[in-house]
ZAMARGU-4260 file (C-alpha; in steps of 0.2 Angstrom, whole numbers, plus 5000, padded with zeros to 4 digits):
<rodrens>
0) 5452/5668/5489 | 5462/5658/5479 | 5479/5659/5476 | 5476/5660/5457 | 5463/5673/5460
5) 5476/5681/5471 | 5490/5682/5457 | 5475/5689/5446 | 5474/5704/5455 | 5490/5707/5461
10) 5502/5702/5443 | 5511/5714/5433 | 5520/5716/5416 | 5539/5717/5418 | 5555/5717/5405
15) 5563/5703/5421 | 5567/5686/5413 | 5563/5667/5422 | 5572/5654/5417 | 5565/5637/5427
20) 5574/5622/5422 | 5567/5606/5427 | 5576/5590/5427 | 5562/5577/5427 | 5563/5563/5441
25) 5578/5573/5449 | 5576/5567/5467 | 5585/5551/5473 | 5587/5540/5488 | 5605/5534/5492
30) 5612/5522/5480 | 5625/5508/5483 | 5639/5519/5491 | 5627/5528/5502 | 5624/5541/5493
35) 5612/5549/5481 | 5614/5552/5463 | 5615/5569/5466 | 5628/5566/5478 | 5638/5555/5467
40) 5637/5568/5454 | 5652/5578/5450 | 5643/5596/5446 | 5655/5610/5451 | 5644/5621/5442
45) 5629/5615/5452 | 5638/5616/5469 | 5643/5634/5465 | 5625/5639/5462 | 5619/5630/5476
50) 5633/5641/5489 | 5624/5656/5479 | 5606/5654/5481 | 5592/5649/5491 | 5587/5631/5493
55) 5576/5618/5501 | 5566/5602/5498 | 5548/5602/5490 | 5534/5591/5489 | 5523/5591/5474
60) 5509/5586/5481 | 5508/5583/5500 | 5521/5573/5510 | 5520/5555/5507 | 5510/5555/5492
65) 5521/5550/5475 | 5516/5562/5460 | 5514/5559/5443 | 5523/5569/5429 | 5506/5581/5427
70) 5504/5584/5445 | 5522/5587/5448 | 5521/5601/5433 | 5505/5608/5438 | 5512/5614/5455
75) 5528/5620/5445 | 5519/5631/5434 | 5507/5636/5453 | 5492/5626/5449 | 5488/5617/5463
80) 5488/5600/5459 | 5476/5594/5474 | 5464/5609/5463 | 5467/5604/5446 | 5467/5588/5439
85) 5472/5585/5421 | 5472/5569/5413 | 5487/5562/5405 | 5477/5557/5389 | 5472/5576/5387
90) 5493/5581/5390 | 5500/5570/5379 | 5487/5574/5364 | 5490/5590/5365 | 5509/5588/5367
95) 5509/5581/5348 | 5499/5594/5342 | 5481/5584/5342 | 5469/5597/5341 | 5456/5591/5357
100) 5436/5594/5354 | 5429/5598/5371 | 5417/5580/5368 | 5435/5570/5364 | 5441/5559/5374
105) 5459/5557/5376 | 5471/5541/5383 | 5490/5538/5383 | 5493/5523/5377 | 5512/5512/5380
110) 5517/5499/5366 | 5519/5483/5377 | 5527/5465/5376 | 5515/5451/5380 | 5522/5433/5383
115) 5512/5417/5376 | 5500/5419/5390 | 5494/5437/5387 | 5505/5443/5403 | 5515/5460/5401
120) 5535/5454/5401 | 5539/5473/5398 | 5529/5489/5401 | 5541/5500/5387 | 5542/5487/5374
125) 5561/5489/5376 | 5559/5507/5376 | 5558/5505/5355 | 5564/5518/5342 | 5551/5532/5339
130) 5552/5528/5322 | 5547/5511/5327 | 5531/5518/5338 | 5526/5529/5322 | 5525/5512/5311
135) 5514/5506/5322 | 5506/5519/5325 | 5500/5522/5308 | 5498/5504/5306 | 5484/5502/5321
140) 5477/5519/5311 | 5474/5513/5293 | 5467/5494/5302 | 5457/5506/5315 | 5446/5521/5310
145) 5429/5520/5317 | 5422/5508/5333 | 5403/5506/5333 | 5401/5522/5328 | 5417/5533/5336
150) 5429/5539/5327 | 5448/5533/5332 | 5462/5542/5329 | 5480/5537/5334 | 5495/5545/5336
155) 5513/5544/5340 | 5518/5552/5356 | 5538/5546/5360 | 5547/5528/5357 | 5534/5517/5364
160) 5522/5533/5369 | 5507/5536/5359 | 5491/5541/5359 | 5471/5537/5359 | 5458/5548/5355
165) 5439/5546/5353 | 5427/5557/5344 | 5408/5553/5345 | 5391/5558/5355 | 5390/5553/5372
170) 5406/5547/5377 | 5411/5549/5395 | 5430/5550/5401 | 5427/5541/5419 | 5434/5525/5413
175) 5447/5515/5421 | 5466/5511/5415 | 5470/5494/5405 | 5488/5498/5411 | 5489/5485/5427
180) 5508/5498/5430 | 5519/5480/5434 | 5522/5465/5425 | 5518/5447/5424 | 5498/5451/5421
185) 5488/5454/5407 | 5480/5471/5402 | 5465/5473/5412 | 5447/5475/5403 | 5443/5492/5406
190) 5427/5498/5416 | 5416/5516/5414 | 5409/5523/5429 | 5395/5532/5422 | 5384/5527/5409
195) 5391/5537/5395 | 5409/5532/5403 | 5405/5511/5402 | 5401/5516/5381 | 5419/5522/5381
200) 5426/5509/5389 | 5417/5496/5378 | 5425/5505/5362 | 5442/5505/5372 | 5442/5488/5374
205) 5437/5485/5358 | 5451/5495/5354 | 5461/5484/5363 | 5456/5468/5356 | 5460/5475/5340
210) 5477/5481/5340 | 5484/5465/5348 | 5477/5457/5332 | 5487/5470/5322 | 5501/5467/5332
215) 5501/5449/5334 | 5517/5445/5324 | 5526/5461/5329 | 5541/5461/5340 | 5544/5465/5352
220) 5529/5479/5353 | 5514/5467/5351 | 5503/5473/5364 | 5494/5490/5369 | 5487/5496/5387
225) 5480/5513/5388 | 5478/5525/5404 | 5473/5544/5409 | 5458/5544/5402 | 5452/5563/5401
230) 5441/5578/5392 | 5451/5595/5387 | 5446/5605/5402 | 5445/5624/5405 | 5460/5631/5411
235) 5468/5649/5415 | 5484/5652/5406 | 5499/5662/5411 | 5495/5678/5402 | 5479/5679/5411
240) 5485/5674/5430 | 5505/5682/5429 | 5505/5695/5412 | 5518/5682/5408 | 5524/5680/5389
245) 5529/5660/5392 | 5539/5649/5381 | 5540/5632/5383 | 5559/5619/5378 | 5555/5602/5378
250) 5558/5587/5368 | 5545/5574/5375 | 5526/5578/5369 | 5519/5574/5388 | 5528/5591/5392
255) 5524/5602/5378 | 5506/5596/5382 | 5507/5603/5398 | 5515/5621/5393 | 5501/5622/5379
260) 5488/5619/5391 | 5497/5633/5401 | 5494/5645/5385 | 5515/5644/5384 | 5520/5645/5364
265) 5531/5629/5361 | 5546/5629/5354 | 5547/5616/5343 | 5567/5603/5348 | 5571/5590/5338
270) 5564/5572/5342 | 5579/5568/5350 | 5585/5576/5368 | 5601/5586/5364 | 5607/5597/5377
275) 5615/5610/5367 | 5601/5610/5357 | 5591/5617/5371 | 5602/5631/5375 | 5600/5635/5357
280) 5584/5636/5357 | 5584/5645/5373 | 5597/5658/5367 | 5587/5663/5350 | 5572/5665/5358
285) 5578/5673/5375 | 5574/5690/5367 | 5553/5687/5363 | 5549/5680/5381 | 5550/5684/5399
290) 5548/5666/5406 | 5554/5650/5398 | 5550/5633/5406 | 5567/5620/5400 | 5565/5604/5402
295) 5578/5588/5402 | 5568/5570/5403 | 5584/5559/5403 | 5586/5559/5422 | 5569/5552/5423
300) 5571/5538/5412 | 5587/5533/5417 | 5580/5532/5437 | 5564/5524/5432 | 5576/5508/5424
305) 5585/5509/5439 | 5604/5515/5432 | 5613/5525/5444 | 5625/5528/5436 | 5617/5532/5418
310) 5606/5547/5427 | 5624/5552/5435 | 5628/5557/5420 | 5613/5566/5413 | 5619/5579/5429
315) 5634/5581/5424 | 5629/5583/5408 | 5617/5598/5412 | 5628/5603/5425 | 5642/5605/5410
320) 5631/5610/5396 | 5616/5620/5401 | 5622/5629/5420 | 5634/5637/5411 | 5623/5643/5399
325) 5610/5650/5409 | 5622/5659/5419 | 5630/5667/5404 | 5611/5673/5400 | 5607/5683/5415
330) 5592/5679/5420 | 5582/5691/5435 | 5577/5675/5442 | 5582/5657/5440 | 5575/5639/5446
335) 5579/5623/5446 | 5571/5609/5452 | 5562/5592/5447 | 5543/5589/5445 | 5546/5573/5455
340) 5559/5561/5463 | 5564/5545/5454 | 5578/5535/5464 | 5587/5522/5456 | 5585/5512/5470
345) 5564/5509/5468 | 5565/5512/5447 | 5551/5522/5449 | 5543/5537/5453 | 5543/5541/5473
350) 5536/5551/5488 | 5552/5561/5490 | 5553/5579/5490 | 5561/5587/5477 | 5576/5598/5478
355) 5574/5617/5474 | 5588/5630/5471 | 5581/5648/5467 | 5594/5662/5462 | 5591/5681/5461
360) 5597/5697/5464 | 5587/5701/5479 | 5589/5685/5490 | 5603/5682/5504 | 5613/5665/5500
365) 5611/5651/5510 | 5630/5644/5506 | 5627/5628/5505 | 5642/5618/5501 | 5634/5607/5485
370) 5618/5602/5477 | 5610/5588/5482 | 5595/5582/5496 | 5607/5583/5509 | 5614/5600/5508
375) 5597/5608/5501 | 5588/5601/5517 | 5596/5616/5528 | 5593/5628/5516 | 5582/5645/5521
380) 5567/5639/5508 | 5565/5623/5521 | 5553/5608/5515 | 5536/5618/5504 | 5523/5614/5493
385) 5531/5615/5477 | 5514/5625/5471 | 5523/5640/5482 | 5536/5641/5470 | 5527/5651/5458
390) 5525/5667/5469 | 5543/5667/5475 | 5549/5667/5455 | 5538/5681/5452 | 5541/5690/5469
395) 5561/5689/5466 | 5556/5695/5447 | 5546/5711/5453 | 5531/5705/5445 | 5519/5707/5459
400) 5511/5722/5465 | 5507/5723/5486 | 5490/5715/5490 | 5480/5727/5498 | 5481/5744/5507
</rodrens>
């Protein structure tokens, strides 16, 4: 049986509240000192949570293998991610409130900075202004409508974030990335590997051709390259696998995309992350659900540009803003993890297991003296499957009935 099937069978409503907070990329590596970010991190609020709860070290998907963001969330949420693959296209359309046909196919797409040569010089386009993104976004969509016979439509995702989507008959989602992922290249020409895939990919590179035409004189976004190609797919929600009533914080759409996929309602933040905005927005919604997924991206994008020192402070921040204020709210059961690792050290997403802290009444404290990779590896959880989450949050929550007689 599966372990979805199992929760199936076995979940029940309950008045008990889960708070999981994940703070994306959270993992590290040591840094100059020798230490990790986490380590380096002054989060007295953290380390006293940590003495108080049970911790250890999870991979998101199988040791060795580096997640990306939709993997990392899927196992959160207890979807195996080795089960369920979900495009990024599909997470990041319905993360701006793109309402998918099952035949649509879906890509994310970054704004990019080509050289006179056509090479990429920066992946982010210097990480420009959302507002910046949504010109050009609505410019590619009033010079692009329609490509032999599919419709285009174009969308703004998140600063240099946006959004493909292609409507027609016969379209195939088995294409290949343009995004090379590293610099000093061109965008590659994407390839289908089905029939009704290759008609995709003629119409994406199509695409392509034609918004660096648009984009020509633009700086410093005057590129596209598009990846994750994907099709809606068929999905159980919460409220059918745990009889949970989930609500979803988060600024970045990627992650909304994900909860709505989930069947979590979205609570609509500012474009902007802001920290005590979040606990806002936690606090006058705590009342209508019993599980709430909160999400900080800042940790992320400050590892993946290698500053140490800048995702430093994004802890402390949370450590000063929203630990305090999830404590204050009671929760039956608490989390907090990371959907992946992002050391400063390799600016990008890594193979490291992510640290996770779970606190409840009905546990028996590891006291361990601070949180961070070092301490959370002798914890009592050990190294797991971050997947295995799920049925501790609803274990500790009383939200699972015995199996069998």
């Amino acid at each position: 049986m599966e372990p979805l099937e199992l929760f199936r069978q076995v979940a029940t409503r309950t008045d008990s509240k889960i708070v999981v907070l994940i703070m994306d990329g959270l993992g590290g590596a040591p840094g100059p000192e020798g230490r990790s970010e986490l380590e380096v991190a002054h989060t007295p609020h953290l380390d006293q949570l940590a003495s108080r709860s049970n911790c250890g070290l999870a991979d998101p998907v199988i040791k060795g293998v580096t997640p990306g963001s939709g993997p990392g969330h899927l196992a959160i949420f207890g979807y195996d991610p080795l089960v369920w693959e979900i495009g990024r296209g599909v997470l990041e359309a319905l993360g701006t409130g793109f309402e998918l046909e099952p035949d649509d196919v879906a890509a994310r797409g970054n704004f990019v900075t080509l050289d006179e040569r056509g090479n990429i010089v920066d992946r982010r386009a210097g990480r420009i202004p959302h507002q910046e993104g949504e010109r050009l976004c609505q410019l590619l969509q009033e010079h692009i409508t329609e490509i032999d016979g599919v419709r285009v439509f174009v969308r703004v995702s998140k600063e240099y974030r946006f959004v493909l989507v292609l409507r027609g008959e016969g379209l195939g989602a088995d294409v290949e990335d343009s995004d090379p992922q590293r610099v000093g290249v061109s965008p590659k020409l994407v390839k289908g590997r089905d029939e009704a895939s290759e008609r995709t990919a003629a119409v994406v590179n199509k695409f392509v051709t034609l918004a660096g035409e648009i984009l020509r004189n633009e700086r410093p976004a005057n590129g596209v390259v598009l990846r994750g190609f994907a099709k809606r797919p068929a999905m159980p929600t919460f409220q059918e696998l745990y009889q949970l009533r989930p609500a979803a914080i988060a600024t970045y759409p990627m992650y909304r995309g994900l909860a709505r996929l989930a069947g979590m309602e979205i609570i609509q933040t500012p474009p902007e992350e802001d920290l005590e905005g979040l606990v806002g927005l936690l606090r006058a919604h705590y009342d209508a659900h019993d599980y709430f997924y909160v999400h900080v991206k800042k940790t992320d994008s400050h590892g993946e540009d290698g500053n140490f020192q800048g995702k430093v402070n994004v802890i402390e921040q949370v450590d000063r803003i929203i630990i305090p204020a999830l404590l204050d709210l009671k929760p039956d059961v608490l989390a907090i993890t990371g959907d992946h690792s992002t050391p400063c050290m390799l600016a990008s997403h890594s193979w490291h297991p992510v640290p996770y802290l779970l606190h409840a009444k009905t546990l028996t404290p590891d006291g361990l003296a601070g949180f961070n990779e070092r301490e959370f590896a002798r914890g009592s959880l050990g190294r797991f499957r971050l997947v295995e989450g799920m049925g501790l949050l609803l274990a500790h929550a009383g939200k699972l009935i015995k199996y069998g007689a």
